[in-house]
Structure formats: C-alpha cells, structure tokens
C-alpha distance (Angstrom), angle and dihedral (degrees) to the residues before:
residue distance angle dihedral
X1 . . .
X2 3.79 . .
X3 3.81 90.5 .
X4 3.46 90.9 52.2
X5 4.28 91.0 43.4
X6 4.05 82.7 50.7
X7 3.42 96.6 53.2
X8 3.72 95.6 49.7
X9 3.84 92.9 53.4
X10 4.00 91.8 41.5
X11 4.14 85.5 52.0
X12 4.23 85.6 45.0
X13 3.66 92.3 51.2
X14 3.95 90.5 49.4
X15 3.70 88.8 55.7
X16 3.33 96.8 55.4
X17 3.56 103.7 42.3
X18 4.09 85.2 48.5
X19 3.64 83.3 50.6
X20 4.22 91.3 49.8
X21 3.79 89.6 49.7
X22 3.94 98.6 52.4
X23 4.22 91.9 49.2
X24 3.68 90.2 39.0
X25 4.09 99.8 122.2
X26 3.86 123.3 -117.3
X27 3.52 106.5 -80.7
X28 3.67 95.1 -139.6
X29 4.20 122.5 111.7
X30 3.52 134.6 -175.5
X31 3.92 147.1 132.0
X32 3.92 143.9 -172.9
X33 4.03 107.8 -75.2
X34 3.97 90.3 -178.1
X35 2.79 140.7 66.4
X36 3.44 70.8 25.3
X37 3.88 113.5 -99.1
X38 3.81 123.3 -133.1
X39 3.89 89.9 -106.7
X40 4.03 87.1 43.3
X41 4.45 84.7 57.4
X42 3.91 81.9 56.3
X43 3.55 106.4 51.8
X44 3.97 87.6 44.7
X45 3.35 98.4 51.6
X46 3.64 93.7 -118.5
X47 3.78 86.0 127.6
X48 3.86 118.6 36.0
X49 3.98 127.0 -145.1
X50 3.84 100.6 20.1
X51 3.95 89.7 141.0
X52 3.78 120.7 -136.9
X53 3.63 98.6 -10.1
X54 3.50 92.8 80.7
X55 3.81 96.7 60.6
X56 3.95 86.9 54.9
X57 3.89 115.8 19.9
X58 4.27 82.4 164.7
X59 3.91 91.0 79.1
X60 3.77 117.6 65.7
X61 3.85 97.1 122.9
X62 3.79 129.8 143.2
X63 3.49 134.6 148.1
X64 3.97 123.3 -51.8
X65 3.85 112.0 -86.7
X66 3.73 107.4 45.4
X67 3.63 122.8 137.9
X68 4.34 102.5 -162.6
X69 3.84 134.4 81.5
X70 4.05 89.9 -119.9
X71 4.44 100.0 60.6
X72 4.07 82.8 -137.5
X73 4.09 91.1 -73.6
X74 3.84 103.6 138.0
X75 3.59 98.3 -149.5
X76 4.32 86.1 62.7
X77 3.80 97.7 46.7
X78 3.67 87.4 107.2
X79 3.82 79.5 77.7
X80 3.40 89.6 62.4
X81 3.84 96.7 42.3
X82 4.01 105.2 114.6
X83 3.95 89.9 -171.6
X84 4.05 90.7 72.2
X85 3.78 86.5 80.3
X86 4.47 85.7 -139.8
X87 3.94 108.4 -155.1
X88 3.41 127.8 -99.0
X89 3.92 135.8 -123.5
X90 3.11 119.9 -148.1
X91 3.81 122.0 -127.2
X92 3.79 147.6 166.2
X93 3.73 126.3 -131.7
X94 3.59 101.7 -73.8
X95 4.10 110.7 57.1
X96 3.73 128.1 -164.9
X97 3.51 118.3 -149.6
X98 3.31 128.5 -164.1
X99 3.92 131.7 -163.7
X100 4.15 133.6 -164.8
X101 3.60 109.7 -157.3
X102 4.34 115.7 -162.5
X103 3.72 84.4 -167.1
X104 4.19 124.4 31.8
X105 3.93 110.1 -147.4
X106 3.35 135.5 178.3
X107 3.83 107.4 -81.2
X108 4.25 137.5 -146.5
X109 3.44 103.1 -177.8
X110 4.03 148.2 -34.0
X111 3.64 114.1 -126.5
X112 3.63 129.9 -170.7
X113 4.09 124.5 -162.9
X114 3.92 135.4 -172.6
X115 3.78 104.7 -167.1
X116 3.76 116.6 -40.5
X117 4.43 80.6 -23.0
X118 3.55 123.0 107.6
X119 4.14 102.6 -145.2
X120 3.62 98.8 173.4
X121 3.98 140.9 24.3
X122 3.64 124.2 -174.7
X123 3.65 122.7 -173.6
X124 3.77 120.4 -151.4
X125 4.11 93.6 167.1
X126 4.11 94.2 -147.2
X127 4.15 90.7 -44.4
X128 3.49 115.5 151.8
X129 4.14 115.8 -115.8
X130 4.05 125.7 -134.1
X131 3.09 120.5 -133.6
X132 3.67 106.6 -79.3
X133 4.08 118.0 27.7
X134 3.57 125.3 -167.9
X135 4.06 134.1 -155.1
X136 3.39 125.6 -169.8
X137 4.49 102.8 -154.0
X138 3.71 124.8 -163.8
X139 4.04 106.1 -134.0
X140 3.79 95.5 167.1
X141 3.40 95.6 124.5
X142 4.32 97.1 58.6
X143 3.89 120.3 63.2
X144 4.11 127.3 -169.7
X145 4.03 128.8 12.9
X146 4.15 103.0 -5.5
X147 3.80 121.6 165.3
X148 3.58 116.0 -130.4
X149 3.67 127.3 -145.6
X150 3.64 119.2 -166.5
X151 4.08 119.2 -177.7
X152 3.70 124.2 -163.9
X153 4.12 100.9 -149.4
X154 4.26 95.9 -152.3
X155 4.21 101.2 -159.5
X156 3.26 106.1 -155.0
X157 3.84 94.2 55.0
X158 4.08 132.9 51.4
X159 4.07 80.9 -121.2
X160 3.81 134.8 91.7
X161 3.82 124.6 -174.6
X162 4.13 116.9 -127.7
X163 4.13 135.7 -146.4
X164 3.25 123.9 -179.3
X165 4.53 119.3 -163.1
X166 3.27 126.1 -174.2
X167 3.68 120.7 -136.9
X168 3.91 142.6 -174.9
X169 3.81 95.1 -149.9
X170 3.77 113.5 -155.7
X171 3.76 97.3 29.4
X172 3.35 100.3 112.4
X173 4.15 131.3 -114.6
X174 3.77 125.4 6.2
X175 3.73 105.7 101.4
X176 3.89 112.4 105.4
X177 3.53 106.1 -105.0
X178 3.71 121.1 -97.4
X179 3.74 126.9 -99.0
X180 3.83 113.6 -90.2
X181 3.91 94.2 -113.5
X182 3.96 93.8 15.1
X183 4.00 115.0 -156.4
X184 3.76 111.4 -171.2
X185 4.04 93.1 -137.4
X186 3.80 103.7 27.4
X187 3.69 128.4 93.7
X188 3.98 119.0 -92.6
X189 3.20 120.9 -96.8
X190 3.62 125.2 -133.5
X191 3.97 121.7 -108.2
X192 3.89 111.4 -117.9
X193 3.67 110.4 -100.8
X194 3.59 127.0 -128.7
X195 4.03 103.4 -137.4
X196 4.23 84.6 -158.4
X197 3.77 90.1 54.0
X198 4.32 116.8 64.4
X199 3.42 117.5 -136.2
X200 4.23 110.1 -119.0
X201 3.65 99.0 -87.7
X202 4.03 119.6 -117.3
X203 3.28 101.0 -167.7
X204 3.96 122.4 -148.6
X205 4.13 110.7 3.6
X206 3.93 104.9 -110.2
X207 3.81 126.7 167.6
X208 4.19 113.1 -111.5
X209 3.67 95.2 40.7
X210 3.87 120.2 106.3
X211 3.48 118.3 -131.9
X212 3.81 134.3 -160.0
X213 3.45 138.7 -153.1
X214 3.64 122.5 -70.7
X215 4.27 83.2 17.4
X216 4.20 109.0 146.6
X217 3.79 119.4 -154.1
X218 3.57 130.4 175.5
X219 4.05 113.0 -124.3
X220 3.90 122.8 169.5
X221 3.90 93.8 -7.8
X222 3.83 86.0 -59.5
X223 4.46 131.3 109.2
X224 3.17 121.6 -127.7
X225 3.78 131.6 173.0
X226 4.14 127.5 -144.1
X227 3.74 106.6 -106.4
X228 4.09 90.4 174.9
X229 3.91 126.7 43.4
X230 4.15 95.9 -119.2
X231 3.94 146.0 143.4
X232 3.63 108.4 -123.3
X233 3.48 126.6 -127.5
X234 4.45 131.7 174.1
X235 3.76 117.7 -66.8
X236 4.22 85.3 32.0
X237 4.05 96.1 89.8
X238 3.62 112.2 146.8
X239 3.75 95.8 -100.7
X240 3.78 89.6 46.8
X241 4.11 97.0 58.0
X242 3.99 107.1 35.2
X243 3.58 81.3 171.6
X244 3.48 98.3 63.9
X245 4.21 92.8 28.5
X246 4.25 128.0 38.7
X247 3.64 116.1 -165.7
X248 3.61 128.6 -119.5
C-alpha cells in the first residue's frame, strides 16, 4: 500500500514539474538602449522613482498583442504613466534603433507602431539574434512629440518583449548615427578607429551608466572600448559582452 501511495505522489510530482517546464517563460531579455527607450531613461537615472524597472530594464515581456509600454505587469506601469513627462530625443525622418539583448532567442519578427499604425515590420523567420540588433525605420510621414512602440515578436514562445521611445520627430540631430552598411537584424558593426584620435574616456565600467560608442573604461585592470551605444546593467561587464565591449 505505501509503494503504491509513493508511486502516485512520485507520478503527481512529475506532472507538475512537466507542467512548470512547458509555462516556464522565454528566457530571453532585452530593450531599446538608443534613442534611449523609456525603460533605458530608468536605468540611467534620467528619470527618478520608476520602481523596479530600473533595476532590470531587460524584462518588459507579456504576451503577444499588447499595445502599452508596461506588457500588463503592474510593477512597470510607470512605463505607461503619461504624467512623468519622459524626455524626448530628437530625430529626423529616418530613426536607428538599437537593441541589447541579456539573452538571444529565437526571433519572429520586430515590429514598430506609432499610435494604432504599424511603421515598421521586420521579419527574422525563427533566426536567432546577436547580441545587439539594429533597425533603421522610416518615420517621414509623423512630425513633433510621437510615442514609439517597438515589439520584439520571440517565436518559439506565445510572448514578445516591448519598448517604448519617445521622440520629437523633425527636430533635427540626436539619433546615434546609423551603421555604415546598416542591416536591420545583424549585429553592429564597429566604427573604424582613428589610433591618433582617443576615444572619450569612461572611466571604471559600472552598471547604470550609459555608454557610447568609442567610450573606454577600465574593468579588472584591463581597457576596453564601447563598440555599442548601451546602459549597462549586472552580468554585462566588458569581458562578459565582447559584442558590446573589444579589448585593448
């Protein structure tokens, strides 16, 4: 009799674990460094009191579908919160954006919305990202303060992650520049250096601080310099993320 109780609780606890696994999220994270991304303004600083999203501005994900900055978790809905008057870049027609992913999964698509408008569709067809992908989006036909939506469709998963920017389209620089030969799902890559010219120093690596291209900081004795415009968070040290830091 107690074999037969064991059994039945060993063959319960199998169930549910089997069950755990299958609703177990994708374990993939990432947002919109720059222009810098509502959840990017957090982890900088830039905007004070957003809560817990500026500890991990990776991990806005929700299920596939939504149309807010927040992905219906209640401890982001600051991101959603259109009182907190969030800063502006400002940008011409054509917008680069860039994204740091902490985790690379396999990806559907990239879409990008202005209001109820879709602007920009990107199809990755189940291809696994690097580290840092880069779109180049066509907002010619918007003008002024516009609210940018940007989804990252994962494939293997009912879940996407979201990022919303802010932008004051028309008013002139302040968009990283593009790539040189920009591919919308390919890694960036890095502007040639000019060994006469220094790179703007960045001092020692620490997480919160958003770094630009051609940036040098000084992490476990060694250089490194910013190959990727990005905030940093933990687990992203320089000799962690090679694509986002090359050693000197």
């Amino acid at each position: 009799m107690r074999r037969s109780a064991l059994l039945s609780l060993m063959s319960a606890a199998a169930v549910i674990a089997s069950t755990l696994v299958v609703a177990t999220p994708a374990q993939a994270h990432g947002y919109i460094s720059s222009p810098p991304s509502r959840q990017a303004n957090c982890a900088t600083g830039r905007v004070a009191n957003c809560g817990q999203i500026q500890w991990e501005p990776q991990s806005v994900e929700g299920p596939k579908g939504l149309r807010n900055c927040h992905a219906n978790i209640a401890h982001f809905a600051v991101l959603s919160d259109e009182s907190r008057n969030w800063p502006t870049t400002s940008v011409g027609s054509s917008v680069t954006f860039n994204w740091v992913l902490t985790a690379r999964h396999a990806t559907s698509t990239w879409e990008y919305y202005i209001g109820n408008q879709r602007v920009a569709l990107f199809n990755d067809n189940g291809r696994q990202p690097g580290a840092t992908v880069s779109h180049q989006v066509n907002l010619g036909g918007f003008s002024g303060r516009q609210k940018l939506l940007a989804i990252w469709n994962i494939a293997d998963t009912a879940n996407a992650f979201y990022s919303c920017v802010d932008l004051q389209i028309g008013g002139g620089g302040g968009n990283p520049p593009p790539n040189p030969t920009p591919t919308p799902t390919r890694t960036a890559t890095p502007p040639p250096t000019n060994p006469t010219t220094p790179p703007p120093a960045g001092g020692t690596w620490a997480a919160g601080t958003a770094y630009a291209v051609g940036s040098t900081v000084t992490y476990g004795g060694a250089s490194y310099r910013c190959r990727q415009a990005h905030t940093a968070i933990a687990g992203w040290e320089p000799p962690n993320v090679p694509a986002l830091w090359q050693r000197l």
